[in-house]
C-alpha positions in Angstrom: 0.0 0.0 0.0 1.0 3.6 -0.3 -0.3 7.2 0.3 -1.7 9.3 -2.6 0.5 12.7 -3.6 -2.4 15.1 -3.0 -5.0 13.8 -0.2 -2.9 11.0 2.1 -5.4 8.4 1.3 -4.0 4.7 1.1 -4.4 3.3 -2.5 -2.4 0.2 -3.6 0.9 0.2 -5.0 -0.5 -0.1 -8.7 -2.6 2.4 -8.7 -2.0 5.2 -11.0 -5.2 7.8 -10.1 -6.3 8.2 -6.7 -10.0 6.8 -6.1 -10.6 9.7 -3.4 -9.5 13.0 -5.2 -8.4 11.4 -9.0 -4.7 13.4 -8.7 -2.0 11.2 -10.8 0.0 9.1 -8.8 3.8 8.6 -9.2 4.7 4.7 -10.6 6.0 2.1 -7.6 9.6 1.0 -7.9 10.1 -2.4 -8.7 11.2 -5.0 -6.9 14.1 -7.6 -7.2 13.2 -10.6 -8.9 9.6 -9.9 -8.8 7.2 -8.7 -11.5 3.5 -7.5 -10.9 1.0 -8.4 -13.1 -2.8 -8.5 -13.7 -1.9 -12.8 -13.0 -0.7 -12.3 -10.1 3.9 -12.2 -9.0 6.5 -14.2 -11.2 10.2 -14.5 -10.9 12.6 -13.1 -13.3 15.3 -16.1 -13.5 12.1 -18.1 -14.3 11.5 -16.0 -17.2 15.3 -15.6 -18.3 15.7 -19.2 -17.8 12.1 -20.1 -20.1 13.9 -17.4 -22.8 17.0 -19.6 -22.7 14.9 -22.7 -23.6 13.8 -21.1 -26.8 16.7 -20.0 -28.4 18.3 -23.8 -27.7 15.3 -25.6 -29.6 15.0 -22.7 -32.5 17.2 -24.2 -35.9 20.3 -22.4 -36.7 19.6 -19.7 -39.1 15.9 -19.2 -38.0 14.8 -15.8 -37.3 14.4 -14.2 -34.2 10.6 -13.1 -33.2 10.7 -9.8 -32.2 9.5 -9.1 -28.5 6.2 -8.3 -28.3 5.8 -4.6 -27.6 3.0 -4.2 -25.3 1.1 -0.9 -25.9 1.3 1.7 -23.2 -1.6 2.7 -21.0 -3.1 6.1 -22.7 -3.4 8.6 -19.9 -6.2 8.7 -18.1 -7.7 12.4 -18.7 -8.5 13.7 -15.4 -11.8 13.3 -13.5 -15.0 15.9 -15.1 -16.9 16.8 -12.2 -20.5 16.4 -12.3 -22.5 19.9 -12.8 -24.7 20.9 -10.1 -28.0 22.8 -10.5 -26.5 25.1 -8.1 -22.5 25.8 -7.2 -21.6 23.9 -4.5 -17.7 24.1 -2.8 -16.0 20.5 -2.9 -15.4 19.6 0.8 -11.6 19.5 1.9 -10.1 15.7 2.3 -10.4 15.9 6.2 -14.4 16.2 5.7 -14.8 13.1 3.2 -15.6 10.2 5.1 -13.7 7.1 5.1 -14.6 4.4 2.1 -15.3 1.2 2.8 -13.1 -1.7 1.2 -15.8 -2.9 -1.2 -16.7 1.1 -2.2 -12.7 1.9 -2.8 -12.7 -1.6 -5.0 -15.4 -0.2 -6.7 -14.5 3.4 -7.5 -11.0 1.5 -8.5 -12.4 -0.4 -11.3 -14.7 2.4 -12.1 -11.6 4.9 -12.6 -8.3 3.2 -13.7 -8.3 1.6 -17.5 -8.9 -1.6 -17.7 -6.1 -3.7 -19.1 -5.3 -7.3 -19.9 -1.8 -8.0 -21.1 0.3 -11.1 -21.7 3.1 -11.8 -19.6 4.1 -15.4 -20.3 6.2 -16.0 -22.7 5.1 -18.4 -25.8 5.4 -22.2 -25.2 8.7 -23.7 -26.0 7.3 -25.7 -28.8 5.1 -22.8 -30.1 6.1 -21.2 -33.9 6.2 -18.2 -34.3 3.0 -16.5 -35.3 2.7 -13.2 -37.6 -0.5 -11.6 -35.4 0.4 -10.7 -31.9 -1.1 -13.5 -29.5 -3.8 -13.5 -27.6 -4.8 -13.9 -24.0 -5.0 -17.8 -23.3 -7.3 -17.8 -21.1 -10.0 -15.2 -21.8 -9.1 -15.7 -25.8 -10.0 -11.5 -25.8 -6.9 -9.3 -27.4 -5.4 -6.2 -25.2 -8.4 -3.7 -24.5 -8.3 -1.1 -22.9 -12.0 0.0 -21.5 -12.1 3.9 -20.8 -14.1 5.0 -18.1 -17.5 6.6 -19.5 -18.2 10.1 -18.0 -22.0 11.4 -17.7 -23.2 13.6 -20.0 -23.5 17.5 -18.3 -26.7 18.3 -17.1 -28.6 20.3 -19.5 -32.8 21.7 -18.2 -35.3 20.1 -20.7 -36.2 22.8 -23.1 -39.5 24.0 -22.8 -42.4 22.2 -24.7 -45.5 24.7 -25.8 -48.4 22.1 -24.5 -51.1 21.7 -26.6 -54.0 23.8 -26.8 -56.7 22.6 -24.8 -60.1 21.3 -25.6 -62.9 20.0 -23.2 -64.5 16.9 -24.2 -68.5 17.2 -24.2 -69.7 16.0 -21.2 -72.4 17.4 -18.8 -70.1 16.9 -15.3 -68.4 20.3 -14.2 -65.7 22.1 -16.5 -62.7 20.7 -16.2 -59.6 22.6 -14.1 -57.6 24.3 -16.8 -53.7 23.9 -16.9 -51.4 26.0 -15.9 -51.4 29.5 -17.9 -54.5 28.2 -20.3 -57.8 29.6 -20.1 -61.3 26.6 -20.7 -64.2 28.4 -22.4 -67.0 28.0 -20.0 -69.1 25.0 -20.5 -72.5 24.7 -20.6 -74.5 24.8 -17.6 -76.6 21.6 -16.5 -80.4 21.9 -17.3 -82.3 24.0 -14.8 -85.2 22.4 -12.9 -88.6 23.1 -13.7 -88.7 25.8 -11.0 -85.3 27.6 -11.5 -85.9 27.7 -15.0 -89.5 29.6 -14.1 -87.5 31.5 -11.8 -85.0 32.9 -14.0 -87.8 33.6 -17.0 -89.6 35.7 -14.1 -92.8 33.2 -13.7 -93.0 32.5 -10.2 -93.9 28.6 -8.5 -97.3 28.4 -7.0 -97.8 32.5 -6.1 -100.7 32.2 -4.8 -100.5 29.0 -2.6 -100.6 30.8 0.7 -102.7 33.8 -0.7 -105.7 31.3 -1.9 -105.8 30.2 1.5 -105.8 33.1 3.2 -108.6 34.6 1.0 -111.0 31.5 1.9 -110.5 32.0 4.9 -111.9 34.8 5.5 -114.3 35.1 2.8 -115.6 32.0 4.4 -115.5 33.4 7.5 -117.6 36.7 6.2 -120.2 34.5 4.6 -120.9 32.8 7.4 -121.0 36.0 9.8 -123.0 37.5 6.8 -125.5 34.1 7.4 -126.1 34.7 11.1 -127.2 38.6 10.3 -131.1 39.0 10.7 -132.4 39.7 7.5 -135.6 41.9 9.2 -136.0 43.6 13.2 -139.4 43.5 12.9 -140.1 40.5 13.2 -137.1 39.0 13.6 -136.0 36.7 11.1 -132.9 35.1 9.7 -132.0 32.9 7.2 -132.3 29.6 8.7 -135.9 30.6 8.9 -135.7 31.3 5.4 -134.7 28.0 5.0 -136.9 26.3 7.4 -140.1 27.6 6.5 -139.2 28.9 2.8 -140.9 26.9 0.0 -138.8 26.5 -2.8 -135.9 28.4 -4.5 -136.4 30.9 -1.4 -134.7 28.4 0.4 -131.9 27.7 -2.0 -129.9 31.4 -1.6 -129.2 31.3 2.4 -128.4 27.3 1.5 -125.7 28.3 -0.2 -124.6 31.4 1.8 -124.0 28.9 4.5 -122.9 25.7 2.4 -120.1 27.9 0.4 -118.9 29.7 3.5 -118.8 26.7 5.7 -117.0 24.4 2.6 -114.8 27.1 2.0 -112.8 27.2 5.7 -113.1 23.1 5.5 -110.7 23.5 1.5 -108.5 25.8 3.1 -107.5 23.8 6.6 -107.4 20.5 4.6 -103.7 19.7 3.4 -104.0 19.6 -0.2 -101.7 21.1 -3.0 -103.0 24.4 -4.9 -103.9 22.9 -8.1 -107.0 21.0 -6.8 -107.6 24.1 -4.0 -108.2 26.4 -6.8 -110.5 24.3 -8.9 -112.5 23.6 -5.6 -112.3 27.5 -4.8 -113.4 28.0 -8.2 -116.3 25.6 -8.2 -117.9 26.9 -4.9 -117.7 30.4 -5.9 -119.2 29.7 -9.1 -121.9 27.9 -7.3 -122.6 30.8 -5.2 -122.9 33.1 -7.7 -124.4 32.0 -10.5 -127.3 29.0 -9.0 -129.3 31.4 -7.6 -129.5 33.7 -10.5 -130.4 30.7 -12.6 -132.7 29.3 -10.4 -135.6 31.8 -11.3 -135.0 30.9 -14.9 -132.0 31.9 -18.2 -131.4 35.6 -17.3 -131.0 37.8 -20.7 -128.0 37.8 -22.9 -126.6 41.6 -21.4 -126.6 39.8 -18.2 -125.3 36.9 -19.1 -122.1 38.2 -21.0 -121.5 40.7 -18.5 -120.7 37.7 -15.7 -118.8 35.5 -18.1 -116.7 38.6 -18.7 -116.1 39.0 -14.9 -115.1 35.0 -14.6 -112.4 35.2 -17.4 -111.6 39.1 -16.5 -110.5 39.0 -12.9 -108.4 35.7 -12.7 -106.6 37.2 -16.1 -106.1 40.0 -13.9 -104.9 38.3 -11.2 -102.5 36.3 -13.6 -100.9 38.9 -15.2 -99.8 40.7 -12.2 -98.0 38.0 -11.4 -96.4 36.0 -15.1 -95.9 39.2 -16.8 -94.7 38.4 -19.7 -97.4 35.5 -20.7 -99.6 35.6 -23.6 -102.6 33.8 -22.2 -103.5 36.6 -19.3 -103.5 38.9 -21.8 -105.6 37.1 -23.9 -108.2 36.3 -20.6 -108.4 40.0 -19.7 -109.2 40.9 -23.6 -112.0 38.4 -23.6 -113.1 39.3 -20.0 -113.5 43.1 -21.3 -115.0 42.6 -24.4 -118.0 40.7 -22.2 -117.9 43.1 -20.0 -118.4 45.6 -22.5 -120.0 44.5 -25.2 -123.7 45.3 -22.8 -123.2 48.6 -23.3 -121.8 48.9 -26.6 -124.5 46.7 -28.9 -127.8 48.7 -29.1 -130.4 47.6 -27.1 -134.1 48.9 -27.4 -134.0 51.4 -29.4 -131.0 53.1 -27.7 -127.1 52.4 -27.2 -126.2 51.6 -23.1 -123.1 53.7 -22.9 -125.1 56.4 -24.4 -128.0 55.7 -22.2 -125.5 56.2 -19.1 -124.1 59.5 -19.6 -127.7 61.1 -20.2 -128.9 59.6 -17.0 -125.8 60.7 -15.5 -126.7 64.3 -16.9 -130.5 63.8 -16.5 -130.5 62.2 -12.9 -131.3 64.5 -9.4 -128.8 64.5 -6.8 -127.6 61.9 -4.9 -128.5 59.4 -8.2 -125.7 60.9 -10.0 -123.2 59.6 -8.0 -124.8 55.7 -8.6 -124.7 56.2 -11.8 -121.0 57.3 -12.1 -120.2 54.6 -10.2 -121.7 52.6 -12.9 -119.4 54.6 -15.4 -116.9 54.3 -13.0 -116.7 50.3 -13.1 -116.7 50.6 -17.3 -113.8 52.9 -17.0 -111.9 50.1 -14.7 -112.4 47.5 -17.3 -111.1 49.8 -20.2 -107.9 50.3 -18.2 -107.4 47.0 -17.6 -106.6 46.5 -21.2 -102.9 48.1 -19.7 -102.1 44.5 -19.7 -101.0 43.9 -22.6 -98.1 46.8 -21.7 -94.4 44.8 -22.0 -92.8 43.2 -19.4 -92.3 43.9 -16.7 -94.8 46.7 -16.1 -97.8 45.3 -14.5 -100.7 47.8 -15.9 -102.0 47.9 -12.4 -103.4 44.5 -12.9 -103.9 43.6 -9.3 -105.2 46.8 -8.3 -107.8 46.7 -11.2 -108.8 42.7 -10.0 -109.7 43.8 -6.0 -111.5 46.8 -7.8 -114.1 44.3 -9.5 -113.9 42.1 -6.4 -115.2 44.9 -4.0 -117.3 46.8 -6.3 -120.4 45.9 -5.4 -119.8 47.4 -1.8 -118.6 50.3 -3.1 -122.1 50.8 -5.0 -123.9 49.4 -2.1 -122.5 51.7 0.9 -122.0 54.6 -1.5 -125.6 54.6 -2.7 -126.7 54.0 1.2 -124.5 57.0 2.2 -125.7 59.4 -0.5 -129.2 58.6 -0.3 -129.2 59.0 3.4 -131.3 55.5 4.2 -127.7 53.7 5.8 -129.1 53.9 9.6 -132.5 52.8 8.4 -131.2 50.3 6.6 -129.0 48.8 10.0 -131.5 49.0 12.1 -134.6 48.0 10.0 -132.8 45.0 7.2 -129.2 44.7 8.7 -128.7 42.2 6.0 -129.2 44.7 3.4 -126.4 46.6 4.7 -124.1 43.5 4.3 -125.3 42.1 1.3 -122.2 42.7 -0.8 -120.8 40.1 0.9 -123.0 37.1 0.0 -125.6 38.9 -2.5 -129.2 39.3 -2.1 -129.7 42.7 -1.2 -129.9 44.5 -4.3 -132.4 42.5 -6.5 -130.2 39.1 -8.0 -130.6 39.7 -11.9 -130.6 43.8 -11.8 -128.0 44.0 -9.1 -125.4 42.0 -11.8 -125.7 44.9 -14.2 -124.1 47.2 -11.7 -122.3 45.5 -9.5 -120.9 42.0 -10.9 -120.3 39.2 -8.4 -121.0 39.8 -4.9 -117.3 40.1 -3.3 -116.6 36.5 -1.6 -118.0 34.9 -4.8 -116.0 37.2 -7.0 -112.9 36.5 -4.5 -113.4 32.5 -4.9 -113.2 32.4 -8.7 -110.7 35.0 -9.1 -108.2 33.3 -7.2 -109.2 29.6 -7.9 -109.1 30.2 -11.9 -105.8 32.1 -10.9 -104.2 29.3 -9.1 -105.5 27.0 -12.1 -104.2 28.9 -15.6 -101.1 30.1 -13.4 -100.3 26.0 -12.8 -100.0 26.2 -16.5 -97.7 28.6 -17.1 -95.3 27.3 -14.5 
């Protein structure tokens, strides 16, 4: 063994690089009598004495091989040391640790050439041979095997990544890479009620208001049912009823009967749909069964309540799905039956034209029922604002509760004005609440100037209104 030149390390006596550091080592001296090769130690008499052997058996005259030159070892080029991302200083030889046996073996063969040379001599009995000979015993020629340094580290160059393109599927967008924008992709399919919420048509408006208004209108129609219908003598309308004969009995039937079924449809859990139709049904009943019952009213009467039944629930509709053809459509038809009573000639004489020379014509206090009667005209002609755009209203709703409650605005307003309201209470007190249920103004006549009494008027305005709005959901 022996030290290396540069770091003190032991290496063995052949070794011509240092494993630890890679400095160039100075060659060994030889030794007497002894030769090292990659076979191991031989003597050198043995050798001289082998040489002798040859020339003795060679024939006189024969030529002498030349010795076999061996080539010398190219010079190892020193060490490249591997290029860090980042410059690092080499530690000094005290901080290196100390290699294991098997590790300095390793690094050994890794840096010093690899050689295999002959050392032996020919056999004695061998000719002479014009290619230089061979290794006997691994039958390779002389190599030498240059150790193969890494190739410097170079960073990848920079790849443009492909543009990219979402597949058509209806999960989320995908997460776009790094420094590309994804076109937004399409968004899911809406429900049936957010897609009605984002067109502006509401989900069941009136679910909570159809309720509420048979509640009380219930309510009212039964208080209305327990007022005396005379003072003198006393008499109310289960004595109607009791002692009636006939259709007398059938209008405070139905007072009762509508009122009583209307609070019994509201407290029952049911969805709207079939609520409105039932609201719709009873108020219809209410209104229209006892005008029928004393026979087929005339065709002025007749068109003036079918306008009312499509006029107020397309009223009602429209305030709410404003930007739906089919309330628009309802409140068109609703005013043309409406109107068309005091438009066609009738007798001899045109009713519109009839109304403003009673209004001019008529004493005092009568005045004011007739423009009330104008009045109600000129609230049907205004609710034609429905077909205004989106998303004015046209004072839709305040137009419907103007129908609803029109017949006790005539009623009291009349009352007032004639001065008969405190004979009225104390004499007929049912009279006085009449536009609640009907009754008090005359049945047939009374539709020409007031419509619907208000809790039938209320019943099929917002049971049609629950119905046609289900269809526009």
């Amino acid at each position: 063994m022996k030290k290396c030149a540069s770091c003190t390390k032991d290496l063995p006596d052949a070794a011509l690089h240092c494993v630890f550091c890679g400095a160039k080592q100075a060659p060994a001296p030889a030794q007497a009598g002894l030769a090292k090769t990659v076979m191991g130690y031989s003597s050198n008499e043995l050798l001289e004495q082998l040489k002798a052997q040859q020339a003795a058996q060679r024939p006189a005259g024969a030529p002498v091989p030349a010795p076999v030159m061996q080539p010398a070892p190219a010079p190892m080029p020193a060490p490249m040391p591997m290029p860090m991302p980042a410059p690092m200083p080499m530690p000094g030889p005290a901080a290196m640790p100390e290699p294991t046996p098997m590790a300095a073996a390793t690094a050994h063969a890794a840096s010093a050439p690899t050689m295999f040379v002959q050392n032996m001599g020919p056999p004695l009995n061998a000719q002479p041979q014009p290619q230089p000979p061979q290794n006997q015993h691994l039958g390779m020629q002389p190599t030498m095997m240059p150790q193969t340094m890494p190739a410097p580290y170079a960073p990848p160059a920079p790849v443009a990544p492909a543009p990219y393109v979402p597949a058509p599927s209806s999960n989320p967008a995908p997460i776009a890479p790094v420094g590309h924008a994804v076109a937004p992709a399409a968004p899911p399919p809406y429900l049936a009620s957010q897609t009605a919420a984002r067109a502006g048509r509401p989900i069941e408006p009136w679910k909570d208001t159809l309720r509420l208004v048979m509640f009380v209108f219930g309510g009212l129609l039964l208080a209305a049912f327990a007022v005396p219908l005379k003072t003198d003598p006393l008499v109310f309308n289960w004595d109607v009823i009791i002692n009636g004969s006939g259709t007398d009995k059938l209008g405070p039937l139905l007072i009762a009967a509508v009122g009583l079924v209307s609070i019994l449809i509201a407290a029952i859990p049911m969805t709207s749909a079939p609520r409105g139709v039932l609201a719709a049904i009873i108020g219809l009943a209410g209104g229209l069964v006892p005008m029928l019952a004393g026979g087929m009213p005339e065709w002025p009467v007749l068109s003036m309540l079918v306008g009312l039944i499509f006029l107020i629930p397309g009223l009602l509709v429209r305030s709410e799905y404003r930007d739906a053809s089919l309330p628009r459509i309802l409140v068109t038809v609703g005013a043309i039956g409406v109107l068309l009573p005091f438009l066609v000639p009738m007798h001899g004489e045109v009713g519109i034209v009839f109304l403003f020379q009673a209004l001019i014509d008529a004493p005092g206090g009568m005045k004011v029922i007739v423009g009330l009667e104008l009045a109600m005209l000129v609230i049907v002609v205004l609710s034609l604002l429905a077909w205004l755009p989106a998303p004015a209203s046209g004072g839709a709703k305040l137009f419907a509760w103007l129908l609803i409650i029109w017949g006790a605005v005539v009623l009291l307003g009349g009352l007032l004005v004639s001065g008969h309201l405190g004979d009225v209470i104390s004499g007929s007190p049912y009279t006085a609440v009449s536009w609640i249920s009907g009754g008090g103004l005359g049945g047939k006549e009374a539709a020409m100037a007031i419509g619907f009494p208000c809790a039938y008027g209320a019943l099929i305005g917002y049971g049609l209104a629950t119905v046609f709005g289900k269809q526009l959901e």
